[in-house]
C-alpha positions, -999 to +999 in steps of 0.1 A: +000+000+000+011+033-012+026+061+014+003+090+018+020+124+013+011+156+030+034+188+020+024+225+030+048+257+029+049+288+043+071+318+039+086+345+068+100+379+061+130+365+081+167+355+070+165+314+070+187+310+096+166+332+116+139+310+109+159+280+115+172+290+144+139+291+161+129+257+159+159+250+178+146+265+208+137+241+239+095+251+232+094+255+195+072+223+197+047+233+228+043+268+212+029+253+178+002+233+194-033+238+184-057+251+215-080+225+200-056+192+201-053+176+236-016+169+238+010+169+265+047+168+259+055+142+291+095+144+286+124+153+258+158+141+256+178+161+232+165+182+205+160+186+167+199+176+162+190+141+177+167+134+209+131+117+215+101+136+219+072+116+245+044+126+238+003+117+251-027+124+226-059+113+229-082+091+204-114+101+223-115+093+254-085+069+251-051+080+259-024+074+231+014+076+236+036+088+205+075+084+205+091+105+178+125+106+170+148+133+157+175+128+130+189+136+095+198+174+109+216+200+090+220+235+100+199+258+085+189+236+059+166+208+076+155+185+103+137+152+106+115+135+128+104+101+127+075+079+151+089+048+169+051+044+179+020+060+181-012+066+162+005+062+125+018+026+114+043+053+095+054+089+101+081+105+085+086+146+089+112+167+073+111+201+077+129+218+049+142+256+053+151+275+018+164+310+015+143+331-010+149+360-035+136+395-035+122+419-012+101+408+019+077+440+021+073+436+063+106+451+071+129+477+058+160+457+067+151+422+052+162+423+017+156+385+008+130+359+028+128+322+038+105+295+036+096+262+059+082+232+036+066+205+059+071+169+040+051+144+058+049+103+047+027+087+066+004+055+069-026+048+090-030+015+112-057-005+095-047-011+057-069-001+031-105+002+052-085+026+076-075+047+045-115+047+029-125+053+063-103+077+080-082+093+052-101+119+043-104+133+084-067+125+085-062+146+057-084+177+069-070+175+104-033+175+092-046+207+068-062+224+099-029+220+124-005+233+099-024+261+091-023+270+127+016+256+133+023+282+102+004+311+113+026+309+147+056+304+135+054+330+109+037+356+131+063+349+159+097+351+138+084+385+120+072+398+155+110+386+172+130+396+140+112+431+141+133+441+170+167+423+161+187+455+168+173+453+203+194+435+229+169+402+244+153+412+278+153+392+314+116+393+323+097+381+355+065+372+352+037+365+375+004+347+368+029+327+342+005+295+344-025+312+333-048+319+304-020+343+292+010+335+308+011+298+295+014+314+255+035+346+270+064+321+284+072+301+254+068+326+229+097+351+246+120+321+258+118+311+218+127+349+208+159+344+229+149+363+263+153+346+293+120+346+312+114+337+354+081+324+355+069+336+392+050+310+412+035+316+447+056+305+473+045+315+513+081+317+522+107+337+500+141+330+508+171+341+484+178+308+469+140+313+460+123+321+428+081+328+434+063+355+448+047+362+481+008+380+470+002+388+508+037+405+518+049+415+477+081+394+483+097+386+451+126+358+445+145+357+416+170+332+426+203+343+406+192+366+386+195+396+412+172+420+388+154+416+355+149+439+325+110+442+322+085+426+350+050+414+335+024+411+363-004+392+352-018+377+383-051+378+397-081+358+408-107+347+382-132+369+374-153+348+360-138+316+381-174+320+411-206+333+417-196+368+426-205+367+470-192+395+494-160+376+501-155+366+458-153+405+452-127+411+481-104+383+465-108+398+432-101+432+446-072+422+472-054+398+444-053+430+422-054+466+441-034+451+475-011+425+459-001+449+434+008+476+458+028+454+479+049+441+448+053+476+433+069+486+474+093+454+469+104+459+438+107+498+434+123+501+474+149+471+461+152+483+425+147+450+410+130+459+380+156+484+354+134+491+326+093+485+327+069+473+347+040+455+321+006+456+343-027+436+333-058+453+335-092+452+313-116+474+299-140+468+323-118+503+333-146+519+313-176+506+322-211+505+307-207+534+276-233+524+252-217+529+214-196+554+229-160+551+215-131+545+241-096+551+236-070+555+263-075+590+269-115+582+282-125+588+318-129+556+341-167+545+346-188+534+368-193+498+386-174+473+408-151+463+375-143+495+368-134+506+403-113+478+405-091+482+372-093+517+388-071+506+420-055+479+404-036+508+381-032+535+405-015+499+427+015+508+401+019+546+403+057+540+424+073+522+396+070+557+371+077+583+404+107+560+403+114+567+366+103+535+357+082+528+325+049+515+326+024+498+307-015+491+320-026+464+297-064+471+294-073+434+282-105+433+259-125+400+256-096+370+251-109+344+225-093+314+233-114+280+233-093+267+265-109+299+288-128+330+290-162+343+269-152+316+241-145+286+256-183+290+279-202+301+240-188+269+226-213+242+238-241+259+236-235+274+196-221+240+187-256+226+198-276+246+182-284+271+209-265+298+207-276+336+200-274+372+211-273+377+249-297+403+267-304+425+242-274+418+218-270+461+212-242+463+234-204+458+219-185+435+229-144+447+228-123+412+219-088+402+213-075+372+200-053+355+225-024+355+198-030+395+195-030+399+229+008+375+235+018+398+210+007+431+224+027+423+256+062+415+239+057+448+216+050+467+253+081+453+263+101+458+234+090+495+226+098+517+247+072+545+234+042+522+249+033+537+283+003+543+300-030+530+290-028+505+267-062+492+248-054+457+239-087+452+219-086+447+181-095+477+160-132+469+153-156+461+183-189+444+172-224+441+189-233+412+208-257+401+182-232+405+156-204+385+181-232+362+176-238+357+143-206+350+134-196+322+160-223+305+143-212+310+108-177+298+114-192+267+134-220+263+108-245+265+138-277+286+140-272+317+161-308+326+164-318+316+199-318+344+228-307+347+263-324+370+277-315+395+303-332+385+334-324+347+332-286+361+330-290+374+358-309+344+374-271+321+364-250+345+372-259+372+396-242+407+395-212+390+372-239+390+344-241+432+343-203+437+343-196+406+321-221+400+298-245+430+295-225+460+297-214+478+266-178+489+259-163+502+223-130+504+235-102+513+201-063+502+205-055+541+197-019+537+210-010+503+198-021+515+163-002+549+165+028+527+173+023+509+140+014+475+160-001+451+132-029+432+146-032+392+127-067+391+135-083+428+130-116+414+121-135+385+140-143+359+120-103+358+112-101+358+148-124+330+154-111+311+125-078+310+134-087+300+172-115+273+165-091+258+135-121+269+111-112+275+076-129+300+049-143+271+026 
């Protein structure tokens, strides 16, 4: 029975060894895995110039383990990876780097451009019924990841290479296991900085690297000091039922905890360059179609008066001449948390439509949008202040609406009204769900950011793996 082939390109306004040199970093792999595929890298040994790769998938509910192996490397020109065992009877993947001819068009500097080939040979378990039954999925779902795995790497080598006259940056970062965090991490250890993920620790000692939320104590074992510090911690929002003692945990992990780790780190001048704050555009509150940019007035409502206090918690880092940047976060599409992962089941039943009374707008990012707004904060040293990280076209509820069910070819026509919002989820369902905000990234696009996804049914498509077709 004949090999099946699969072969895809893509090309980066990057040198190839640029390009190259990318995939050589220790979470190249983990930062090109699709939100929607269930896999866990258990343990490496090596890399792409000869190691193993352990990996667990899933075949519905079962658990399947896949043993690749790298080989056949040559610098700047190609690796090669192979499966010992796993879901294929045969899997064989070279990855083929080629240096192009010509202008680029992104950037002023790159006269010539690179391309990545992906070369797959591969067999499914089963003979010929397996290849009647399955190949046609197999084929779709190969198309699907490596429109995603391209996308990334592309997007992430232009946005690295964009400031390769800048030296790379040490950067702290709390909240490094969440939403954001988990994307944040890989993508800047792959660009060559060298990040300190910050987990809590009750006890900081100075061997220690974690922060203390109660007392603001920060370790950073050897490193002394960092470059930039990106503070993303916080507890959920949307995580319970908002009850007396839920708002005070969502106010204390914010307004206190971020005045106590501004004192340590400004008293101790840990941090040399910027201090990169989360916040959201809950800042604003409920504005109807007015437009927001960064220049607005705070509104009204316990989200806003806690973005409120959880920015003014920062004020001691720029009395101490240190830059910063108050990341107002718009709504984060990504399936695995958030707005988008709670629509999913109900749209993909069937049940989905406009919520309350689907006029109010809805300000969203997509999560790769947002990664990158962070690392052009830190990079940039004209971004301070406010900063809207919201794409540049805000869309009503019922619009929002309409086209999650396009893009998962599900009707979008069924309400939720108002009141039985309010029945599920209390007071969260004003500030989350019902309020209207039209915030605008006006700094980010007088910085000359370029946003992947400024419209959101590229957004969506991207995220949900969706292809125009």
């Amino acid at each position: 029975m004949a090999d099946n082939i699969f072969e895809k390109s893509v090309s980066f306004a990057v040198p190839k060894e640029a390009a190259f040199q990318w995939h050589r970093a220790e979470k190249a792999f983990e930062r090109l895995l699709p939100p929607w595929e269930n896999v866990v890298v258990e343990s490496k040994k090596g890399g792409i110039e000869g190691g193993t790769v352990n990996l667990k998938t899933y075949a519905g509910p079962v658990a399947v383990r896949w043993i690749a192996e790298h080989s056949k490397y040559v610098e700047n020109e190609q690796f090669f990876d192979k499966s010992l065992s796993g879901p294929f009877k045969k899997w064989e993947h070279t990855h083929r780097f080629d240096q192009g001819q010509g202008a680029s068009g992104d950037f002023d500097r790159v006269t010539t451009h690179s391309s990545l080939t992906d070369h797959i040979e591969y067999r499914l378990r089963g003979g010929l019924l397996a290849s009647i039954i399955m190949g046609g999925w197999v084929k779709r779902k190969l198309d699907r990841m490596f429109d995603y795995r391209h996308e990334v790497t592309k997007s992430d080598l232009e946005d690295h290479f964009q400031f390769a006259d800048k030296a790379r940056k040490t950067v702290a970062i709390t909240g490094a296991n969440g939403l954001v965090g988990k994307a944040l991490v890989p993508f800047l250890e792959n660009g060559g900085h060298t990040v300190i993920p910050l987990g809590r620790k009750n006890e900081i000692q100075n061997d220690v690297i974690g922060w203390n939320p109660d007392s603001g104590e920060v370790g950073l074992g050897e490193h002394g000091s960092v470059d930039c510090f990106v503070h993303l911690a916080g507890f959920g929002i949307a995580d319970r039922r908002w009850s007396v003692d839920v708002k005070e945990k969502i106010r204390s992990s914010r307004s206190d905890a971020t005045e106590k780790l501004s004192d340590y780190l400004v008293s101790r001048k840990l941090v040399a360059e910027s201090f990169i704050c989360a916040s959201a555009t809950g800042f604003y509150g409920d504005r109807g179609d007015e437009i927001l940019s960064e220049k607005s007035e705070q509104g009204a409502g316990f989200l806003a008066d806690i973005c409120g206090q959880w920015e003014n918690a920062s004020r001691k880092f720029e009395d101490s001449g240190i830059r910063v940047a108050r990341m107002r976060f718009g709504i984060l599409l990504n399936q695995k948390g958030g707005a988008l992962s709670k629509l999913l089941l109900p749209f993909n039943l069937g049940l989905g439509g406009k919520i309350g009374s689907g006029q109010q707008y809805w300000s969203w990012i997509s999560h790769l949008d947002a990664i990158r707004a962070i690392h052009f904060a830190i990079m940039n040293e004209e971004i301070s202040g406010a900063v809207n990280v919201v794409a540049p076209h805000a869309v009503s509820v019922s619009k929002f609406a309409k086209i999650l069910g396009t893009v998962l070819h599900r009707p979008s026509f069924l309400p939720f009204p108002a009141f039985a919002a309010k029945i599920m989820l209390g007071e969260m369902a004003n500030d989350l769900l019902l309020t209207s905000c039209r915030a605008v990234p006006e700094k980010l696009i007088d910085a000359s950011f370029r946003f992947n996804h400024e419209t959101l049914e590229q957004a969506l498509r991207f995220e949900l793996g969706r292809k125009n077709n």
